[in-house]
C-alpha positions in Angstrom: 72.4 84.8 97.9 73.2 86.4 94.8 73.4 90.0 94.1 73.7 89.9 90.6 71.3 92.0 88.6 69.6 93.5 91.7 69.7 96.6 93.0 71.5 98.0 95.8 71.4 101.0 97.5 74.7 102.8 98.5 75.1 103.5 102.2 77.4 106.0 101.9 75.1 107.8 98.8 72.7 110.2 100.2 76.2 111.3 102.4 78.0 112.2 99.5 75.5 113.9 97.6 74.6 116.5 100.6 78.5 116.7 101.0 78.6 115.1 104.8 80.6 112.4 103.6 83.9 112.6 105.0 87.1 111.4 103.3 90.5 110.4 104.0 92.2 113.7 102.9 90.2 115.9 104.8 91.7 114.3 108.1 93.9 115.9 110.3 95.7 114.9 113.3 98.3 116.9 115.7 101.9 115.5 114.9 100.9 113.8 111.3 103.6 114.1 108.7 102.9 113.3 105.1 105.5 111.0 103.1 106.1 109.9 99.6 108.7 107.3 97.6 111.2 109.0 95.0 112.3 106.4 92.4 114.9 106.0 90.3 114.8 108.7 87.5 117.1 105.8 85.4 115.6 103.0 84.7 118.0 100.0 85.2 120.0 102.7 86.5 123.0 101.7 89.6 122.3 103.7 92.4 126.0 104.6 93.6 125.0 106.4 96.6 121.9 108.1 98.2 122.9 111.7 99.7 120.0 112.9 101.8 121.6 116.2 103.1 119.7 118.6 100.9 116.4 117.0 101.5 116.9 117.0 105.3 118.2 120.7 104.7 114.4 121.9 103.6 112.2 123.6 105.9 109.2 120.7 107.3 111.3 117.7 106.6 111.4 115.8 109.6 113.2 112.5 108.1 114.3 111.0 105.2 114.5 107.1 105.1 116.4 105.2 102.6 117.7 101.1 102.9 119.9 101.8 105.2 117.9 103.8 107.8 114.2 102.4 107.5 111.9 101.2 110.2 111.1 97.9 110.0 107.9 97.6 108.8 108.4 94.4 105.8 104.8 92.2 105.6 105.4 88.9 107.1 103.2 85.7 106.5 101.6 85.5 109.7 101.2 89.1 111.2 101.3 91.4 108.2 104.3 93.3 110.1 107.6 92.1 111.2 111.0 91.6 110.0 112.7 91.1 106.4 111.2 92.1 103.1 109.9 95.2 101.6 108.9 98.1 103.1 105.0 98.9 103.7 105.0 102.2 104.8 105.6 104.9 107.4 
């Protein structure tokens, strides 16, 4: 079955055109915290040490999470979540 060249509808269409549609940003749950990754301003730069006192000094933030304090959340193979590796997200 090939869809090439015919014409679908959209599911979601007539939703977003009478603005019922709903999208991830106009969620909102009790507890959720927003978070964000601050790179290097250097590139190639050495990062000599990571001092998160100011950051944790501003009003809202609840943590700040570098190497050496992150939850381990690396992709494995098999599950997708596990041990080792990069960091997915929070």
């Amino acid at each position: 079955m090939s869809v090439i060249g015919i014409a679908t509808s959209r599911v979601d269409g007539w939703a977003k055109v009478t603005g019922d549609a709903r999208y991830a940003a106009e969620f909102a749950a009790d507890g959720l915290v927003h978070g964000f990754v601050v790179s290097a301003a250097i590139a190639k730069g050495r990062i000599i040490r990571i001092d998160t006192n100011d950051a944790l000094a501003v009003a809202g933030v609840v943590e700040v999470f570098t190497h050496e304090n992150r939850p381990d959340l690396a992709a494995t193979k098999d599950t997708g979540v596990g041990s080792g590796g990069a960091m997915l997200g929070l």
